[in-house]
C-alpha positions as CSV (number, residue, x, y, z in Angstrom):
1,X,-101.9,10.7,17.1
2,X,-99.0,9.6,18.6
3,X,-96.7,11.1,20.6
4,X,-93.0,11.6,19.4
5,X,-91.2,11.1,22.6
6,X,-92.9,7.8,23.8
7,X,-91.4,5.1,26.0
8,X,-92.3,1.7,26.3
9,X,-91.6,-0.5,28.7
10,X,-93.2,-3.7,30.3
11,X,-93.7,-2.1,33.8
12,X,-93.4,1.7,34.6
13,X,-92.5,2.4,38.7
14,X,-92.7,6.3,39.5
15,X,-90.5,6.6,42.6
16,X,-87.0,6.1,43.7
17,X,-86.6,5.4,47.0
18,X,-86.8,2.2,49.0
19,X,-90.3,0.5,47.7
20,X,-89.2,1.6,44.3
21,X,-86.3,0.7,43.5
22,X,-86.5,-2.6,45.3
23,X,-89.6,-3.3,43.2
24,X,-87.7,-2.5,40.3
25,X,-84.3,-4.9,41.1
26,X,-87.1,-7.8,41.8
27,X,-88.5,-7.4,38.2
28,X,-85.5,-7.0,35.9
29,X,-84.2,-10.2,35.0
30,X,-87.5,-11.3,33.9
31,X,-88.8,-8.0,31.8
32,X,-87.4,-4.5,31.0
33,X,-88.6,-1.8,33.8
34,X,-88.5,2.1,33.8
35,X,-87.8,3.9,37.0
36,X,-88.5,7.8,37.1
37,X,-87.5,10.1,39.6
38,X,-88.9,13.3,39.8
39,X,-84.9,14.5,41.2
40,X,-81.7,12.8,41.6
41,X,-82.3,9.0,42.0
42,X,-81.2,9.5,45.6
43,X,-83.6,11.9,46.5
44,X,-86.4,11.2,48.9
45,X,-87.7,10.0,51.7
46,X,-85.8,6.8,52.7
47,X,-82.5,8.6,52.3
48,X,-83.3,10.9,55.0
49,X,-85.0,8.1,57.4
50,X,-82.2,7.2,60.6
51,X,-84.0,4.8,63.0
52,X,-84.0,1.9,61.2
53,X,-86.0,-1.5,59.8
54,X,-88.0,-4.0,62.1
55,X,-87.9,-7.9,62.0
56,X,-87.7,-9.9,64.3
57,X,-83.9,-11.7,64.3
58,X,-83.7,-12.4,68.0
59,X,-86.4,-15.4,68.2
60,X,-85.3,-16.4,71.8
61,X,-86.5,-13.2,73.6
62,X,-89.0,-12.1,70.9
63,X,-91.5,-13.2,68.0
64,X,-93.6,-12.7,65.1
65,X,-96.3,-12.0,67.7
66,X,-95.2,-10.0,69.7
67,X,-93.9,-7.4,66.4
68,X,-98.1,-7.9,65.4
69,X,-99.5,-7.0,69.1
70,X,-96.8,-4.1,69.4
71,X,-97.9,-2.9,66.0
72,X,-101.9,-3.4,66.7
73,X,-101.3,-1.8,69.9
74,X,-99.6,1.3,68.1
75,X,-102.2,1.8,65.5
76,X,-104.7,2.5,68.2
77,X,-107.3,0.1,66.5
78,X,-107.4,0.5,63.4
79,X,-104.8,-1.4,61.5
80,X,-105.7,-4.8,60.0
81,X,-104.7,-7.3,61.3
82,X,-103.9,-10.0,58.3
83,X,-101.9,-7.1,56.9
84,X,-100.2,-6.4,60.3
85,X,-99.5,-10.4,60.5
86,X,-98.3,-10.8,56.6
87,X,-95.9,-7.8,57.2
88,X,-94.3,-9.0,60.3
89,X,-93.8,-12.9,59.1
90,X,-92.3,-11.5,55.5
91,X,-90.0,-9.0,57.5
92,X,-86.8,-11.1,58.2
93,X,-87.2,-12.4,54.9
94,X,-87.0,-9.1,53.0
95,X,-84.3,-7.9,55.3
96,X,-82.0,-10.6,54.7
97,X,-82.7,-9.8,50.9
98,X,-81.4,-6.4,51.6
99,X,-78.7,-7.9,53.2
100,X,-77.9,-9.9,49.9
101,X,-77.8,-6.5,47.8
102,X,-75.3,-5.4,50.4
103,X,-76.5,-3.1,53.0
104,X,-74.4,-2.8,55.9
105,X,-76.4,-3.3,59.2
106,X,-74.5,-2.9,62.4
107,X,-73.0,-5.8,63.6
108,X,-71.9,-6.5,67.5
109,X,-70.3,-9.4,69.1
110,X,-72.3,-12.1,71.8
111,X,-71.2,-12.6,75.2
112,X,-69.3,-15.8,73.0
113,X,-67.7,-13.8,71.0
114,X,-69.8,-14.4,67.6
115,X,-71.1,-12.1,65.8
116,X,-74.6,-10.9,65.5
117,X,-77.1,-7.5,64.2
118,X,-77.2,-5.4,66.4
119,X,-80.6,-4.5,67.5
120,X,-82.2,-1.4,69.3
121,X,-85.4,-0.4,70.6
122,X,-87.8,2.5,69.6
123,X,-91.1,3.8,70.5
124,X,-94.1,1.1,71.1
125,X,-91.7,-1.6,70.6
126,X,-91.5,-4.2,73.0
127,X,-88.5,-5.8,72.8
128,X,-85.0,-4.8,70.5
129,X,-85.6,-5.5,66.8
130,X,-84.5,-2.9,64.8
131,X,-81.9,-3.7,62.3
132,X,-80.4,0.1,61.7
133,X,-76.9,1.5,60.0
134,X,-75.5,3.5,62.7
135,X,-77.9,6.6,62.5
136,X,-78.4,6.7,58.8
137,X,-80.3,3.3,57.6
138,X,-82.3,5.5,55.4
139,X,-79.4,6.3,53.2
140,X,-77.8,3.0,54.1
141,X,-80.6,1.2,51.9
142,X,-80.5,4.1,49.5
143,X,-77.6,4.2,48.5
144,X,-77.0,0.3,48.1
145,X,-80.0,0.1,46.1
146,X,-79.1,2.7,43.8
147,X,-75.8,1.1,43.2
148,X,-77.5,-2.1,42.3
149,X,-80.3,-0.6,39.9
150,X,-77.3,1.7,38.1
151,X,-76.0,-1.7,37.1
152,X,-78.4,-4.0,36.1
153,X,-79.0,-3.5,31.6
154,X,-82.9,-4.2,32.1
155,X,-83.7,-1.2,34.5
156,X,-84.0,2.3,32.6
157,X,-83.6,5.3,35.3
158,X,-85.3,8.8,34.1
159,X,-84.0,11.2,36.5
160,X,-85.5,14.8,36.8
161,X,-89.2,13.6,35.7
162,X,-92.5,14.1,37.0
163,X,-95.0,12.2,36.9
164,X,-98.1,14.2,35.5
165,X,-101.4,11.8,35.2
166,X,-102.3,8.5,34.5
167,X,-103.6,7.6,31.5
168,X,-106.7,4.5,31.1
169,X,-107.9,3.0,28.0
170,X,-111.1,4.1,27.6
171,X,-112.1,1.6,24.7
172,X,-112.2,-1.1,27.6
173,X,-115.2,-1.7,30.0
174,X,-112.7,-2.0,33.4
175,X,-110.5,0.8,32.2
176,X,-106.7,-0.9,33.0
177,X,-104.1,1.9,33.1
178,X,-101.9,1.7,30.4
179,X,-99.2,4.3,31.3
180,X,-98.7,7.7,32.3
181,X,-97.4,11.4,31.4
182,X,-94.5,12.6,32.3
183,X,-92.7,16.1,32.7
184,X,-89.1,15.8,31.2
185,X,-87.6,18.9,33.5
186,X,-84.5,19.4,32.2
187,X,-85.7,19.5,28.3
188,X,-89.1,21.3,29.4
189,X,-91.4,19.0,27.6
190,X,-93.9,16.4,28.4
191,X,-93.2,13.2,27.2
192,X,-95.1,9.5,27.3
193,X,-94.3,6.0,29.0
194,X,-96.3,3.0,27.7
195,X,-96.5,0.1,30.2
196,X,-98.0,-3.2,30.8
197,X,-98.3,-2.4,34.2
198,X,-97.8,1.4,36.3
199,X,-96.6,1.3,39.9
200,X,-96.7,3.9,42.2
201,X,-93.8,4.5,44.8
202,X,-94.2,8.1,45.0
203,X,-94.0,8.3,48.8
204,X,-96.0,10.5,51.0
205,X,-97.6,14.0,51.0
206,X,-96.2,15.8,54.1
207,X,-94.9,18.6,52.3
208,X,-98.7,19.7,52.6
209,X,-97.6,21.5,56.0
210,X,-95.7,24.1,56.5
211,X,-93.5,22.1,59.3
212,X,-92.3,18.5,58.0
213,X,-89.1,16.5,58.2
214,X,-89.8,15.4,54.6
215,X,-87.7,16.3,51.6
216,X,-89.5,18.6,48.8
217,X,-90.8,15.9,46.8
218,X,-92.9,14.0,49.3
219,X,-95.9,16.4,47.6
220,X,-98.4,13.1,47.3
221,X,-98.2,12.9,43.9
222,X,-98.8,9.4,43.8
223,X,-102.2,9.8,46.0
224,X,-103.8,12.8,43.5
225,X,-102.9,10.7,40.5
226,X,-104.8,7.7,41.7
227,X,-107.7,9.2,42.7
228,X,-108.0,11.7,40.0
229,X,-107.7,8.1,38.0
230,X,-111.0,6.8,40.0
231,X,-109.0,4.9,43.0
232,X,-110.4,4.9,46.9
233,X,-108.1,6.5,49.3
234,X,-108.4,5.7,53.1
235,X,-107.6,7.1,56.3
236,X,-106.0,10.2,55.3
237,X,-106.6,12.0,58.2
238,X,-103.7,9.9,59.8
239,X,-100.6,11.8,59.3
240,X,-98.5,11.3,62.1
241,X,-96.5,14.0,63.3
242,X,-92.7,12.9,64.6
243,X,-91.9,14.3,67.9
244,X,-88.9,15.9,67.4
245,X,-87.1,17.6,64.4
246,X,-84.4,20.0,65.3
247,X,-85.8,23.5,66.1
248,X,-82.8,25.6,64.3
249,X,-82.7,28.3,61.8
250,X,-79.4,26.8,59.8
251,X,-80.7,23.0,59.7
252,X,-84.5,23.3,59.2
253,X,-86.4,19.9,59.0
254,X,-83.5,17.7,60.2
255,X,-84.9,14.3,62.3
256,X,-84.0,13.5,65.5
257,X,-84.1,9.9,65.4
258,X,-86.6,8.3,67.9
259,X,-83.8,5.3,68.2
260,X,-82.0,8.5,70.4
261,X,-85.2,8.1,73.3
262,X,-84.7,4.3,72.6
263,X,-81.3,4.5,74.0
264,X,-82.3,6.7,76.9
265,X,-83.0,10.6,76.2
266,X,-85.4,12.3,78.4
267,X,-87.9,15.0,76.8
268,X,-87.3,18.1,79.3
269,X,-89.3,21.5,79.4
270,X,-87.1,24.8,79.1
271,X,-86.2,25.0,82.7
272,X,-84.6,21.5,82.6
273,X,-87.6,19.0,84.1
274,X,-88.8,16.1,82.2
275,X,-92.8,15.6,80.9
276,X,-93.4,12.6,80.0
277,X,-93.9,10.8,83.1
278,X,-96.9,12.9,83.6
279,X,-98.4,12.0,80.1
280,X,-97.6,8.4,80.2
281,X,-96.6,5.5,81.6
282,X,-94.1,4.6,78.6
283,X,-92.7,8.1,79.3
284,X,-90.5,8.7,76.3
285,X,-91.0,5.7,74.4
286,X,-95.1,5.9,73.9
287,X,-96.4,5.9,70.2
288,X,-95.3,8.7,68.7
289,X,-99.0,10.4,68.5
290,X,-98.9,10.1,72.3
291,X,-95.2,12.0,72.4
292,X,-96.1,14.6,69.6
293,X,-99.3,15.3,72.1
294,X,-97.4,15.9,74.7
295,X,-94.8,18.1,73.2
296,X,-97.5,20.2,71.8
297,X,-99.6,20.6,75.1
298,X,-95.9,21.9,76.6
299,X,-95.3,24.2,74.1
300,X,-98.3,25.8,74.3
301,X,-99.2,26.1,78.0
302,X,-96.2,27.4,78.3
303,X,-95.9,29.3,75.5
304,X,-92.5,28.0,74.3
305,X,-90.7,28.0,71.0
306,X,-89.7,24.1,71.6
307,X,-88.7,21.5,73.9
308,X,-85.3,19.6,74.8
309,X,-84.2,16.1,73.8
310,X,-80.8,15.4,76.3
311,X,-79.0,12.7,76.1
312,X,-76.0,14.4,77.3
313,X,-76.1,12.0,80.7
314,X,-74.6,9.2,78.4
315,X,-71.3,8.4,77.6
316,X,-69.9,10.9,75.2
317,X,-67.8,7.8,73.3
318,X,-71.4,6.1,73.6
319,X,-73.4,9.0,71.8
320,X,-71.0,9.8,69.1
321,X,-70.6,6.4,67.7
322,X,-75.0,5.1,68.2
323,X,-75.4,8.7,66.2
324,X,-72.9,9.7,64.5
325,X,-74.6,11.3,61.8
326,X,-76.8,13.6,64.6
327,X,-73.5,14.5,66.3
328,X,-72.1,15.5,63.4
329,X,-75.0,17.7,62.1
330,X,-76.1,19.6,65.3
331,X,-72.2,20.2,65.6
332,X,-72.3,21.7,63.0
333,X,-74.6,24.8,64.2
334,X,-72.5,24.8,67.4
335,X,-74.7,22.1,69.5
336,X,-73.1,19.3,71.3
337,X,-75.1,16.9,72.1
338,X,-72.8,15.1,74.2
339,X,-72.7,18.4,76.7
340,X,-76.3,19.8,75.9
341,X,-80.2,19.5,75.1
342,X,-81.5,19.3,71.7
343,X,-84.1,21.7,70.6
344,X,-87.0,20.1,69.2
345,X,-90.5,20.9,67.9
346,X,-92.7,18.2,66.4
347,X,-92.9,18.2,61.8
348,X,-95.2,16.4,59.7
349,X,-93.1,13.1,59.2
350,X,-95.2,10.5,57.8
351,X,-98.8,9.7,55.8
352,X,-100.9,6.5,57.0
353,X,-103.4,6.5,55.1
354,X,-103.0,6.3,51.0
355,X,-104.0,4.8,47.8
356,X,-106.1,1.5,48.6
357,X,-104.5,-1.7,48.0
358,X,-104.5,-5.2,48.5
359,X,-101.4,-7.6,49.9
360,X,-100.3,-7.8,46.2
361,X,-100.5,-4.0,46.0
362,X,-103.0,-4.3,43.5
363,X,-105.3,-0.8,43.4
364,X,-109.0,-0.5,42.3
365,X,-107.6,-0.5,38.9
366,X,-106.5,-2.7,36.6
367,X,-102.2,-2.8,36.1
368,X,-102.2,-0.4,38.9
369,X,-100.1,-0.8,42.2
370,X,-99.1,1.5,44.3
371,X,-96.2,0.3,47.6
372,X,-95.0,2.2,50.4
373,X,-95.7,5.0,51.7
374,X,-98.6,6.0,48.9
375,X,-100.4,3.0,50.0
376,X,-102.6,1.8,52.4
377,X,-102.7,-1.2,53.4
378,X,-103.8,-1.7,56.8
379,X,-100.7,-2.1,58.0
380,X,-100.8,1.7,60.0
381,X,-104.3,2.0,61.4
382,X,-104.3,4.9,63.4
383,X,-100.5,5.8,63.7
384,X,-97.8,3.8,62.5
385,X,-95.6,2.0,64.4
386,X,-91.6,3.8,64.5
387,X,-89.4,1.6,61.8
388,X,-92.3,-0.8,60.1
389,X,-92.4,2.0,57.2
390,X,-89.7,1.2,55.7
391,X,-90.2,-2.9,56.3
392,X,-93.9,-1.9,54.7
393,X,-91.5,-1.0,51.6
394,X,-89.5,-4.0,50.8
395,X,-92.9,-6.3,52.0
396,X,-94.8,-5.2,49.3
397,X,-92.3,-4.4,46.8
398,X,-91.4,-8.7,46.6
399,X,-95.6,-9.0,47.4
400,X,-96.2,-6.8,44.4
401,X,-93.3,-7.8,41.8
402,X,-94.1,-11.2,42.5
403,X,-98.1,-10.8,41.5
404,X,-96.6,-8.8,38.0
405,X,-94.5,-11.5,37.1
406,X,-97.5,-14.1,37.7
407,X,-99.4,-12.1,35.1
408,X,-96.9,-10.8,32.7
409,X,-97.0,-13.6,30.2
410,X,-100.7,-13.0,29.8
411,X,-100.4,-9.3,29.4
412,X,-100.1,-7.3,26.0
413,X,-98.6,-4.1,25.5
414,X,-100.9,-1.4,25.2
415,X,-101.5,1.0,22.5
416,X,-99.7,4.3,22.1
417,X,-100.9,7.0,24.4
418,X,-102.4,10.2,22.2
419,X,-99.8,13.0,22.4
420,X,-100.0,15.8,25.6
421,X,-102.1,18.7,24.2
422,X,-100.5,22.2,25.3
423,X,-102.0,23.9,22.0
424,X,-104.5,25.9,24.1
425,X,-102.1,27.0,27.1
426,X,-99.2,29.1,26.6
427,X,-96.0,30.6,29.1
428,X,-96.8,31.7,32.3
429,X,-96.5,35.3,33.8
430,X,-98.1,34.9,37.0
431,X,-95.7,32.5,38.6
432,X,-96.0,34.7,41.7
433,X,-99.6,33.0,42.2
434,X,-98.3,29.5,43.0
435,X,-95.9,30.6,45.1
436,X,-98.6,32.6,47.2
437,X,-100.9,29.6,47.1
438,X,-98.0,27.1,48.2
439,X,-97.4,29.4,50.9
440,X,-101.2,30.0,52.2
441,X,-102.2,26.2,51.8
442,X,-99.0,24.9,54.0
443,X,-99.8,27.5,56.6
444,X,-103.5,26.7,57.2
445,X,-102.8,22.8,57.0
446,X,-100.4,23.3,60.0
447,X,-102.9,26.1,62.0
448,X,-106.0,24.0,60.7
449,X,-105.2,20.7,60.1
450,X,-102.7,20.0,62.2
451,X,-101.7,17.9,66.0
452,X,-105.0,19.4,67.2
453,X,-108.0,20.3,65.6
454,X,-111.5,21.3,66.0
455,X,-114.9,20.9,63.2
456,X,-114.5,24.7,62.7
457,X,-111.0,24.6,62.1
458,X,-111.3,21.4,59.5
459,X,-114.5,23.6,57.9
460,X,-112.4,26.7,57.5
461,X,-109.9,24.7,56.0
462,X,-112.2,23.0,53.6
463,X,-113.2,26.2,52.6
464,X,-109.9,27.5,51.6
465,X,-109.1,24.3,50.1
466,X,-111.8,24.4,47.4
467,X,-111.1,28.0,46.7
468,X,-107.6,27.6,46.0
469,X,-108.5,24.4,43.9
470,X,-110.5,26.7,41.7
471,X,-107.7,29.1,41.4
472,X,-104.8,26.2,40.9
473,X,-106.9,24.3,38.6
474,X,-108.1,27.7,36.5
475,X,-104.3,28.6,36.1
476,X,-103.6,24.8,35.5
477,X,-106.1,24.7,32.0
478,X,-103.9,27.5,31.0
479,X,-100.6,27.4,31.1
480,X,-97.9,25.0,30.4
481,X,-96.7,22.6,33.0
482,X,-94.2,23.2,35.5
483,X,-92.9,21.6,38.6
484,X,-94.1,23.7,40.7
485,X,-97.4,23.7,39.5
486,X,-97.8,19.8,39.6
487,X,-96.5,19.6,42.6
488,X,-99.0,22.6,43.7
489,X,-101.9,20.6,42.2
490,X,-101.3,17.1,43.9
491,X,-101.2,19.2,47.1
492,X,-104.0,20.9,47.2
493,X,-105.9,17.8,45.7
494,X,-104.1,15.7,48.7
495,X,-105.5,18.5,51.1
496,X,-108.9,18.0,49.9
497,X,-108.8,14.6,50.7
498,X,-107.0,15.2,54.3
499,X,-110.1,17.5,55.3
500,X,-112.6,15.5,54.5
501,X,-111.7,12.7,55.7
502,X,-110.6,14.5,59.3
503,X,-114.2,15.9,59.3
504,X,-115.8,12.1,58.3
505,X,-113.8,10.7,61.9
506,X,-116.4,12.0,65.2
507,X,-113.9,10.8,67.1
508,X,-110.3,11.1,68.5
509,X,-108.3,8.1,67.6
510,X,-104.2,7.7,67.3
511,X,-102.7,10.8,65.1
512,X,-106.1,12.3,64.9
513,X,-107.1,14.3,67.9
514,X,-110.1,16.8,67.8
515,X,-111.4,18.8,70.8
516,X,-115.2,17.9,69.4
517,X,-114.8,14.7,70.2
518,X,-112.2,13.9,72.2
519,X,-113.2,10.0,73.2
520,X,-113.0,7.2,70.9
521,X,-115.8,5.8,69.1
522,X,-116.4,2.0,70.3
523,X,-116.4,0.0,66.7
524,X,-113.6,2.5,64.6
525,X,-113.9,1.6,61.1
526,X,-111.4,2.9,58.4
527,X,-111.8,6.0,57.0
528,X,-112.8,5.3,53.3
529,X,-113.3,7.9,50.7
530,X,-114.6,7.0,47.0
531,X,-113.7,9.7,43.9
């Protein structure tokens, strides 16, 4: 039977941020493209990132090289290095395409007078090469990319949708996905999209813990749906933890861009002396697993709520115009960073690991991509490098629109996907019970599976996580959808798959650090788990 309220389209990308919608703009003038957003086409992840993108534009004191050893260096051994190498020579490319759609990096003037990007520093970076927009590049990219996709006839945006399951054709040996479900919030209904090819820019899944810096959709929807769908996921245990997010009641999970260290903040304990010099020779510009460490170690021994980023020694004219957006904010709640300390504590920021892919971002199955932040692609290893996530974006967006286009000709439209079943559910009246769950599985991610763990805490957690799959799936076989209840569902799932793989890794390596096994292994290999 088919369903009434299908959509069809020749490629399907469920995600709006950066790797999205730049997918999307690199597809439309050959073939029509549908974009869904589970909120406001703004919403997400890249709007809220503030560092800023790496390339390498200054080729007389730096190099492709150099951006590959920094990053290699970074992901403590595990990133690959053919994807490290293919992301660092495609970055200026992709940049300057960004440029082209009109985002506005910040410019400076030479010691001649001509004018140039300007370029900063951040954490494990060797030399300046990040391209940023002030302290907002995040929304700088946004913003200019959802201008362009609003205006171009082939692209079709579906705001307030999310994405349910994927769906395969089972009359075919290699099972190629042919489209997915969607939840239509507004109307309450689930609806269909048809599609030659389905591409997965659903972003990360650190809304798993009950501390992140991510907005409420980063809930890994992308990651359940593929390997519910029979796609290998790898080194989820990765997820790297940023050092400092504002600790304040009135602006919970705000960043404080690393970019602020970069330009010369010190990391100071409550009674005003600095830390990081005693953790590492980089002091405040070590890899960010290195800083979150540290942070955490101070907390605890001293049994303090946070820790102090100042920059307050720097020119007030100096601060206010390199972060503008950070001045403005923290003024806001009565802090002036120009005259005081930040408080900071460290929030689930970002998820290395992901969906398996290839330099195309071509998945285990067939039509199926998946770029950005849902993927892995070796790129990360052990903790990613600050600013290559959003590069990783636009890199595999052109790598992966370019690899559709080559097969497009070839490729038929599928058939019509059966209609969504809800005859055997009905209304809920135990909402109460996802919002309990959601609360119990954030908390023992953070106390569990968290900047420091232990085999008993990961096997208590895996305990809790496979009751509360029980319970979540149980309640999902019987009532109608919600999103709250998907979103609850992909968590729990992405839990799973954070566990296990933190309990496959007898070692401590990069953003995972457990006190059972606190040296590294000698030949790290990639965490790879199979459905």
């Amino acid at each position: 039977m088919k369903q009434i309220n299908n959509h069809e389209t020749d490629v399907v990308v469920i995600g709006s941020g950066a790797a999205g919608l730049s997918l999307a703009l690199s597809l439309a003038e050959h073939c029509s493209v549908t974009v869904i957003s589970k909120g406001s086409l703004k919403e997400g992840s890249t709007l809220y990132a503030q560092g800023g993108i790496a390339a390498v534009f200054d080729k007389k004191n730096d190099s492709i090289e150099s951006h590959v050893e920094d990053t290699l260096a970074a992901g403590g051994g595990l990133c690959d290095r053919d994807a490290v190498h293919y992301t660092a020579s495609n970055a200026k490319a992709c940049l300057k395409w960004l440029i082209e759609q009109g985002v506005p990096f910040d410019m400076e003037f030479d010691s001649k007078g001509k004018e140039r990007y300007h370029l900063t520093r951040e954490g494990g970076h060797s030399h300046r090469r990040i391209l940023h927009a002030a302290d907002a590049t995040g929304k700088a990219v946004q913003t200019t990319l959802v201008s362009q996709v609003q205006s171009h006839n082939n692209i079709k945006l579906l705001e307030n949708y999310n994405a349910i399951d994927l769906v395969k054709d089972t009359e075919c040996d290699i099972q190629p996905v042919k489209g997915v479900y969607v939840y239509n919030r507004l109307a309450d209904k689930v609806e269909t999209i048809s599609a030659k090819f389905v591409a997965l820019a659903t972003g990360g899944a650190s809304k798993v813990y009950l501390y992140t810096s991510n907005p409420d959709v980063s809930s890994g929807d992308g990651i359940a749906m593929a390997w519910r769908a029979g796609c290998r996921v790898a080194n989820m245990e990765f997820n790297q933890f940023h050092p400092t997010s504002l600790y304040h009641p009135e602006l919970q999970n705000f960043l404080i861009t690393e970019a602020m260290r970069g330009e010369g903040a010190h990391l100071k304990r409550p009674d005003g002396t600095r830390f990081m010099p005693d953790f590492d020779e980089r002091e405040e510009l070590a890899p960010r697993d290195i800083v979150a460490r540290a942070i955490d170690f101070e907390m605890k021994r001293l049994g303090a709520n946070c820790v102090y980023l100042d920059i307050s020694h720097k020119d007030k004219d100096f601060i206010i115009e390199h972060f503008p957006t950070i001045y403005a904010k923290c003024l806001s709640v009565g802090l002036d960073i120009t005259k005081e300390p930040i408080p900071v504590v460290p929030a689930a920021h970002y998820t290395c690991g992901g969906v398996m892919t290839d330099f195309n971002g071509q998945t285990d199955l067939q039509n199926l991509y998946a770029i950005g932040e849902v993927a892995y692609t070796g790129l990360h290893g052990a903790n990613r490098m600050a600013s290559n996530s959003l590069l990783e974006c636009i890199v595999f967006a052109h790598a992966a629109a370019k690899d559709i286009l080559s097969k497009l000709e070839k490729s038929q439209a599928p058939d019509g996907i059966n209609q969504w079943d809800e005859s055997q559910v009905g209304n809920s009246d135990e909402e109460v019970v996802i919002t309990h769950n959601w609360h119990e599985l954030r908390l023992f991610m953070w106390d569990y599976v968290g900047i420091v763990r232990s085999t008993k805490r990961l096997e208590r957690a895996l305990r809790r996580v496979e009751l509360l799959q029980q319970e979540i799936q149980e309640y999902y076989a019987n009532f109608r959808v919600s999103n709250n209840l998907l979103e609850l569902r992909n968590l729990v799932q992405v839990a799973e798959l954070i566990i296990r793989s933190a309990l496959e890794r007898k070692e401590s390596r990069g953003l995972h650090y457990t006190l059972d096994y606190p040296e590294q292994s000698v030949n790290p290999t990639p965490t790879v788990l199979k459905p």
